[in-house]
N, C-alpha and C positions, 0 to 999 in steps of 0.2 A: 536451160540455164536458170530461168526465171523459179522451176521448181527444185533447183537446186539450193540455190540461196535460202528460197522460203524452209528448206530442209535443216541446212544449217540454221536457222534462226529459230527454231524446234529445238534442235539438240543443245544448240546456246541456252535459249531459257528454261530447259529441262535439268542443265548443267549450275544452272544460277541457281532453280528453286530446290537441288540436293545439296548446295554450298551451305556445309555446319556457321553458324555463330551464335557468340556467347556476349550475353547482355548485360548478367549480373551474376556472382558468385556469394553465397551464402550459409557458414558465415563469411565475412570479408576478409578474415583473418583469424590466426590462433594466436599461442603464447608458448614459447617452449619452459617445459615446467611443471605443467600443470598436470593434475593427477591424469584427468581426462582429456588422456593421447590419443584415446581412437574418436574422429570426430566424422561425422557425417556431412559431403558438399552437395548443396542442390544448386547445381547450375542452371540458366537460363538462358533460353535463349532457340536457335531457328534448326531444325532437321540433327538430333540430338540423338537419332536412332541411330544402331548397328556402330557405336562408338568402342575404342579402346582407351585407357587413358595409363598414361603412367608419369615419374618427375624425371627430371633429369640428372636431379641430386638423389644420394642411397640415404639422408635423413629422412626422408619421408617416403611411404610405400605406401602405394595404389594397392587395398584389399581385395576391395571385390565392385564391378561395376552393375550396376542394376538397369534390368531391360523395363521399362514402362509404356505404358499403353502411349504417353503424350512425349511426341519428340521434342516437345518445346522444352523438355526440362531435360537430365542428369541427375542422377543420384553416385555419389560414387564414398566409399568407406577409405579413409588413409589413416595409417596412421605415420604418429609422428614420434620422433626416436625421443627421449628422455637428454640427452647430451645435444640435440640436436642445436644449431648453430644459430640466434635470429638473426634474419635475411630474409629477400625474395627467392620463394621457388620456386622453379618453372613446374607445371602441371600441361603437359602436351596430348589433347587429344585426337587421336587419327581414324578416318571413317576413308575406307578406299585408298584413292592418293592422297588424301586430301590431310593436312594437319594444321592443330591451333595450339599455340602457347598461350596459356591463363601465368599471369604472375599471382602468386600464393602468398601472400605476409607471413612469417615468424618473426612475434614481439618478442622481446625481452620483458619478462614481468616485472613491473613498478614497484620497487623496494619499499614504497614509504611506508612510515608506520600507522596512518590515521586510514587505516582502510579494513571493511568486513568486520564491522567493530561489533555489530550487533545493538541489539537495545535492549534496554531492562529496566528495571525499577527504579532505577535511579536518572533516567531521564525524562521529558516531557517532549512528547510528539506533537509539534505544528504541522496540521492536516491543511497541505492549498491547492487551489485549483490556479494556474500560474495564467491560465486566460482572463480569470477574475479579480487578480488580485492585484497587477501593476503593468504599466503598459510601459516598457523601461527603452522599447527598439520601434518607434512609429513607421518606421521604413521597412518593417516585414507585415505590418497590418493586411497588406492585399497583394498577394504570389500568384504570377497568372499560372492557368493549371489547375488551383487549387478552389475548389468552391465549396459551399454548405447551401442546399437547396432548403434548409429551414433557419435559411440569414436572417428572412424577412416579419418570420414569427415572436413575435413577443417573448424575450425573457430567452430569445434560443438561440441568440443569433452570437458571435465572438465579439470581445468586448477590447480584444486587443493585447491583453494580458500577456505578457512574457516570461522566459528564462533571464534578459536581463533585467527585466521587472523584480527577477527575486535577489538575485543579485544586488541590485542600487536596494534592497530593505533589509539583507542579511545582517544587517548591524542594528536594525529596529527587535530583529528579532531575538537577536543576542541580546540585547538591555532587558527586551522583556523575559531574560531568563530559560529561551528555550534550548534544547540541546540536540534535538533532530527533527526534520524537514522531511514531512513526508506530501511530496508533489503529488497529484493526480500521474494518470500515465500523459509523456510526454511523446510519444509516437505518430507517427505521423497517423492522422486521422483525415481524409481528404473523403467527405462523403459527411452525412447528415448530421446535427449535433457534431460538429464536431470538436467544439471547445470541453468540452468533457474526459476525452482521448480514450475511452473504451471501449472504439470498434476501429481499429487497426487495418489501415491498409499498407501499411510496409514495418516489420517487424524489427528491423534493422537499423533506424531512418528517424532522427526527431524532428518531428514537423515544423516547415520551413516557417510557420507565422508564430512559434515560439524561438526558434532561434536554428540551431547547429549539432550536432553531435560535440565538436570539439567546444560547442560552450556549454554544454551539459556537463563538460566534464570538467569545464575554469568552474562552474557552480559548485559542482562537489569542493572541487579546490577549495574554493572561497571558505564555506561552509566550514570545512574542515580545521581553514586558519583559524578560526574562531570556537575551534571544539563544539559544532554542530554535524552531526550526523545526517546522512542522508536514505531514503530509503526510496525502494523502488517496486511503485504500485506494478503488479506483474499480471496480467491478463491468459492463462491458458487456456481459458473454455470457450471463446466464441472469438470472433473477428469480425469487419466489415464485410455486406456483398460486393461492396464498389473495390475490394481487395483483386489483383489479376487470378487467384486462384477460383473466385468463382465463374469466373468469363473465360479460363482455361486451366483446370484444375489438374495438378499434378499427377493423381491416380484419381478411378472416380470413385475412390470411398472414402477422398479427402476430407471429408463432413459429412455429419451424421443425418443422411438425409437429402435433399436438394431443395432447392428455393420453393418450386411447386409441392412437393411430398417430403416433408420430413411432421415430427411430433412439435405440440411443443409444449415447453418446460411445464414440470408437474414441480409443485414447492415442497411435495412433501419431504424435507429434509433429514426428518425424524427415523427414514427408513435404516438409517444407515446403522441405529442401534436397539432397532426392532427385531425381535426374536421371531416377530411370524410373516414378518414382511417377504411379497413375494417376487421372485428375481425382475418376471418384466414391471413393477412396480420402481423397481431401481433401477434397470434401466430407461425407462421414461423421465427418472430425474435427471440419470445421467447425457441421454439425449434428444432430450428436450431442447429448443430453442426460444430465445427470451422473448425476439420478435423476429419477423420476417428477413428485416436485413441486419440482424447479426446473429450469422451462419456456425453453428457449433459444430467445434473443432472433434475430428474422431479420432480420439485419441487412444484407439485401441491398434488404430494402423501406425504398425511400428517408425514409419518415416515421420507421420506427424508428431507422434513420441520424442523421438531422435531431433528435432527444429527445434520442439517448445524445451528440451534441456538445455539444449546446445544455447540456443538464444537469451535462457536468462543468466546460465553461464557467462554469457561471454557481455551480456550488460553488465556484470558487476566486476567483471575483469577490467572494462574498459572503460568505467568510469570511477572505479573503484571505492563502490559504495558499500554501505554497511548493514542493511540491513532488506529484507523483501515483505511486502505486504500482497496477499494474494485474495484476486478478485472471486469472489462467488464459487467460493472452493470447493460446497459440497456437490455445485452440477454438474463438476468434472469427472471424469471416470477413476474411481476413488483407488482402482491395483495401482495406475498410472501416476497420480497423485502422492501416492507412498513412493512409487521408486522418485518420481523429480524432488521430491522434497531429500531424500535419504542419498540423493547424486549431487543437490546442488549442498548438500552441511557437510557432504566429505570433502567437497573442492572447498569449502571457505567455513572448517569446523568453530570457529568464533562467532560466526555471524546467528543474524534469529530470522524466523520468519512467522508472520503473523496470519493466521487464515480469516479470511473474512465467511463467516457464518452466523448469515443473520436469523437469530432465534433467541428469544429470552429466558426459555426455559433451561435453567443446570442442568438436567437431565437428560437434554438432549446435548447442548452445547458441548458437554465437558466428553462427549464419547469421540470428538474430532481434534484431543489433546493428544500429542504423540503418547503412548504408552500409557494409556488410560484403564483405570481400572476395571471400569464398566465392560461387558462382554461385546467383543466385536473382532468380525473375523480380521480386520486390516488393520494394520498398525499406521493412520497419516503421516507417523514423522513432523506432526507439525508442533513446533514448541509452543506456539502462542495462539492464542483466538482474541475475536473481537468481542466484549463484553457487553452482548447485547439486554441481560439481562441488568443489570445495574444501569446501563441508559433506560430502559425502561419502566424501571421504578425512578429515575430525575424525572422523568414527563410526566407520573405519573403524582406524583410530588408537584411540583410547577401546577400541574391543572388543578391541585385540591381534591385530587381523589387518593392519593395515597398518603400518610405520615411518617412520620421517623422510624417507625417498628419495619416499616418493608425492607428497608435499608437493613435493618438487623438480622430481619428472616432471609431476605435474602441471600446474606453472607454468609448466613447461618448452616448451610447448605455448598460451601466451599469443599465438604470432602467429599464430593463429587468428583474434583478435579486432581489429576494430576500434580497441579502445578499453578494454584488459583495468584500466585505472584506474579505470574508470565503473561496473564491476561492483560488485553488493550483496553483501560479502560473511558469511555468519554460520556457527555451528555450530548453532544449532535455531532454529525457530521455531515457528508456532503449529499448524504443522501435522505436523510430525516430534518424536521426542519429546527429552527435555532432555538437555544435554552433562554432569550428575550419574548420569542417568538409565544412560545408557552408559557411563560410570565406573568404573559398580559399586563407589562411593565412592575411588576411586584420585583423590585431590586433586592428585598431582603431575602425570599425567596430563592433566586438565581445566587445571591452570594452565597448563601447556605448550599447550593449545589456544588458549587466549584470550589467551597472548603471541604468537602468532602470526597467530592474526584481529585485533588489535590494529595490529601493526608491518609483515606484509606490505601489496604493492601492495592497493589496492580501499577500498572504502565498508560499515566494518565496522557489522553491527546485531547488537544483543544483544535475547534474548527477554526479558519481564518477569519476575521474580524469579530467572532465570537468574544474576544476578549476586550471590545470597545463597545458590545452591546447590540451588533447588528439584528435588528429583527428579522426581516424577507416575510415570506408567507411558508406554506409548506406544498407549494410547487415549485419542483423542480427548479425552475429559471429563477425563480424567486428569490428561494432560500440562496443561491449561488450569485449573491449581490455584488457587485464592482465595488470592491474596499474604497472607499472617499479619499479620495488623496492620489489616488492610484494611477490618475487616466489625465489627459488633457484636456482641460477647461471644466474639472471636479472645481467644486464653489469653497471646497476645503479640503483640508488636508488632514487626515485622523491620523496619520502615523505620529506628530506633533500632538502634545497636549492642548495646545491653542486650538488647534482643530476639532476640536472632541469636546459634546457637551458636558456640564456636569457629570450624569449621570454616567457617562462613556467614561470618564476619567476617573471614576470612583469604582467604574467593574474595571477598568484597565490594572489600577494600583491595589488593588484588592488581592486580584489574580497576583502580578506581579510580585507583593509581597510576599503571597502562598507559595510560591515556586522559588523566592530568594529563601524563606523559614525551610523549605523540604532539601533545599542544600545545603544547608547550613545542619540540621540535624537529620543523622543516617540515620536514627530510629525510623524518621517519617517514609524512607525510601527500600529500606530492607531489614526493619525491626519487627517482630512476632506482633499479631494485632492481638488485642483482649477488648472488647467489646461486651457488652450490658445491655439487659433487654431496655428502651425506649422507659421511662416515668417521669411523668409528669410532663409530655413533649419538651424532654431532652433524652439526647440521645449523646449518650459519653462513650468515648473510646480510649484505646489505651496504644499507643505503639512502644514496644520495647527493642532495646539492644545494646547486649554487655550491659553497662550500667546506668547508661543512657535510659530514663523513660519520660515519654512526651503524654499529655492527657490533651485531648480534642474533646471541649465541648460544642456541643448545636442547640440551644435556645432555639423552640419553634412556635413559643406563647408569642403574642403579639408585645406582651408586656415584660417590664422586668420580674424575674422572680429568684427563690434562693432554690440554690442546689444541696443537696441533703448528701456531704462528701460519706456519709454512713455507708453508703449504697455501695463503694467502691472500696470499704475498706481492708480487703484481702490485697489488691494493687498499691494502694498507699501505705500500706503496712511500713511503719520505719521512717515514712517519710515526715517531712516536718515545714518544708516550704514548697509553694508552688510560686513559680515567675511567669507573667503575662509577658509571651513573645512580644506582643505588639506593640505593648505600653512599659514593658519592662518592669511594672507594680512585684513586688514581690508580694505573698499570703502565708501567714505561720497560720499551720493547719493543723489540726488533730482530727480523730476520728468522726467526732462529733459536730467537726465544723463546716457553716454551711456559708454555701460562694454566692451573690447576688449577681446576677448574670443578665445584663441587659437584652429585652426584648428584641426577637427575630434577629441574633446575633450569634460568632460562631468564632471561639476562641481556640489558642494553642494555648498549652504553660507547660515550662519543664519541672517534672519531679525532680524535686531533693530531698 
């Protein structure tokens, strides 16, 4: 009797550790509508092998189900009908006797108009890091579960920063004239650094000590009521180790390599429009890894392909944002890169996407422009880059080693590109350190910079607090300073002009200006540049459109001097007054006449 029982309590827990379950389903949901009807589910969850699955509704059809080495997961292809109904739909899967019902969402797509707007040249991108910059929710500060083992480290540790942080300032940001809100990634990051958000441990999921999923999407809201755009920092090339995929990984050539044996990251980014470069040279860029725990994504194996589409897809469905910024684009696997890019502009063909490629040189930069002239076997699909060569002649400018002519050389070399208007252009961001910072408190200097990321060609963004003057260092932790004003028991408040010293108030209103003159005249946002080589450190510009023409000068003497209008007079031709935006002076000109131009100063005036 005795080995009777103990028999059955064998076949009992032999009977428990074959019982299927399902943990989490992803994506969480579709949208009927959308171009992209065939979508791929990875489910999760316990003894997931020798499954069948199909719905119980004829809207959606079970394709094909995929056998994997790890029962923990499901892979299964559906598609979804075009007419199909939104509602819950059963997805039933059966293994043996044994069966589970998953409820499936069909949304209905959000009709409103202020969504997948894109960006362009006629707006100004505010770059924030939302841990840094306002602490709006103190009651998600500390989520058991969630830790950063580098809390304790100087400059690394979270500072409290939230979703409604940006929210209670969307209206600071609107005064100061900007039009889209480019957050860091907002994903959940549960593992090291993680106020940053660019090692991802749930892809799906906004981490719980910035706020919710459904308040990411009241923030676009917000944003939106106030004609500010939103865009969405998008991560395809690496993830978190502390992610469940590397503690039980879907297939195992889920990443390029493993924690103990994988490459790692080669920079040479230049291969990619090297005529002699050799294949494992590019794939060492491509799978490479940055550092030990964050695990590059192989995005050659078609499931991991099929997640990272699916997943940004269905971020900008569900929050319905306007535009995508894409992290360290060229370490990706550049076939895979072409199709996400050329899948995610036919599901949302208004929007932009901007690649991040950090490199100063045109000659290499301009060959990761979609349909670039320069010879290269892949076409990115990407409309926009980040213009790292124009941020680095500002630093280079700022320190005293460069003058007004780099500025001109530089530009000068635009037909390189594609599409040199599409470019992002800034002088720091979150990852180089700030335009004060390189100053070494020279304000004329730094104002002469942001009159001219301001007025020239391109898609200017400005870093957060960059615009009241914040210094940091150029580490990391540093440069990524808690905005004053931002946090509990800050000694001031810099969103306020009372808060802000002088010198804060005078880059705030400067900036501010620049951005109220660049909309107020579309020459400055989408007008033909005509630029002049650099004499006498000035450097003069020209923006034209229709009849509209604006002249930009940059004074870089320390002193006043006059301007020799002779120099420009094939652009003046006809014309007879110029009006100082700023002071509204008008000047009856001819060719011969010359403009007295206050020392290390940096003027607009419309032709007439």
């Amino acid at each position: 009797m005795k080995n009777f029982f103990l028999s059955l309590l064998i076949i009992g827990n032999l009977l428990k550790a074959q019982t299927i379950s399902v943990s989490k389903i992803e994506p969480p949901n579709w949208w009927s509508g959308m171009k992209l009807n065939k979508i791929q589910l990875m489910i999760y969850g316990e003894n997931l092998d020798g499954i069948s699955a199909s719905f119980k509704e004829s809207s959606l059809k079970v394709d094909k189900v995929y056998k994997t080495d790890n029962p923990s997961y499901l892979l299964i292809d559906i598609s979804i009908r075009k007419n199909a109904s939104p509602k819950n739909y059963n997805l039933v899967l059966k293994k043996d006797k044994q069966s589970v019902t998953i409820n499936f969402p069909i949304l209905k797509r959000e009709t409103k108009e202020k969504r997948f707007q894109g960006f362009s040249p006629k707006d100004v991108i505010y770059l924030v890091m939302a841990d840094r910059f306002s602490n709006g929710d103190t009651t998600n500060d500390s989520i058991p579960g969630y830790s950063d083992y580098l809390s304790k480290t100087p400059n690394q540790a979270r500072a409290g920063g939230d979703i409604q942080g940006l929210i209670n300032h969307i209206d600071y940001l609107h005064d100061l004239g900007i039009t889209a809100i480019w957050p860091t990634p907002l994903v959940e990051n549960n593992t090291f650094r993680s106020y940053h958000g660019y090692a991802a441990t749930d892809f799906y999921k906004i981490d719980p000590r910035l706020g919710s999923n459904e308040l990411y999407k009241k923030f676009v809201s917000e944003a939106h009521k106030r004609d500010i755009k939103v865009i969405l920092d998008h991560v395809a090339n690496h993830f978190s180790d502390d992610h469940i995929w590397m503690k039980n990984p879907p297939t195992k050539n889920w990443t390029n390599g493993t924690k103990e044996n994988h490459l790692n990251a080669n920079h040479n980014k230049m291969i990619f429009t090297d005529l002699y470069a050799d294949s494992s040279t590019i794939k060492h860029v491509e799978r490479g890894w940055f550092v030990s725990t964050m695990p590059d994504l192989n995005q050659e194996n078609p499931f991991v392909a099929n997640y990272i589409i699916q997943n940004t897809i269905w971020w900008m469905e569900y929050a319905n944002l306007d535009g995508i910024r894409e992290d360290t684009h060229p370490y990706n696997n550049q076939k895979f890169m072409s199709k996400w890019a050329k899948t995610v502009l036919n599901e949302f063909p208004t929007t932009n996407i901007v690649g991040e490629v950090w490199t100063g040189d045109p000659a290499f930069l301009a060959g990761y422009q979609k349909d670039t002239f320069l010879p290269r076997t892949i076409n990115t699909n990407i409309p926009s880059l980040t213009d790292f060569g124009l941020r680095d002649v500002f630093v280079r400018y700022l320190q005293g080693r460069d003058n007004l002519f780099h500025f001109f050389e530089l530009l000068s070399k635009d037909y390189l590109y594609k599409d040199p208007n599409n470019l992002v252009t800034f002088a720091d961001n979150h990852d180089v350190a700030r335009v004060m910072f390189y100053a070494k408190g020279n304000l004329m200097k730094a104002k002469n910079v942001y009159s001219i990321l301001l007025t020239t060609r391109g898609i200017p963004q400005l870093f957060y607090g960059s615009e009241i003057g914040l210094v940091g260092t150029d580490d990391h932790g540093e440069l990524r300073v808690p905005f004053p004003g931002g946090f509990p028991g800050d000694k001031r408040n810099a969103f306020e002009p009372l808060g802000r010293s002088d010198n804060e108030n005078e880059i705030f209103n400067h900036i501010k200006k620049l951005i109220s003159t660049r909309k107020k005249l579309p020459a400055l946002t989408d007008g033909k540049l005509i630029h002049f080589p650099p004499v006498n450190n000035f450097y003069v510009y020209f923006r034209v459109l229709h009849n509209q023409k604006v002249m930009v000068i940059i004074n870089d003497n320390e002193e006043s001097k006059d301007l020799d209008l002779s120099n420009y007079k094939n652009v003046l031709a006809g014309s007879k007054k110029l009006t100082n935006v700023d002071s509204g002076i008008n000047y009856n000109i001819s060719p011969s006449h010359r403009l007295n131009i206050e020392g290390g100063t940096s003027h607009i005036f419309i032709v007439e």
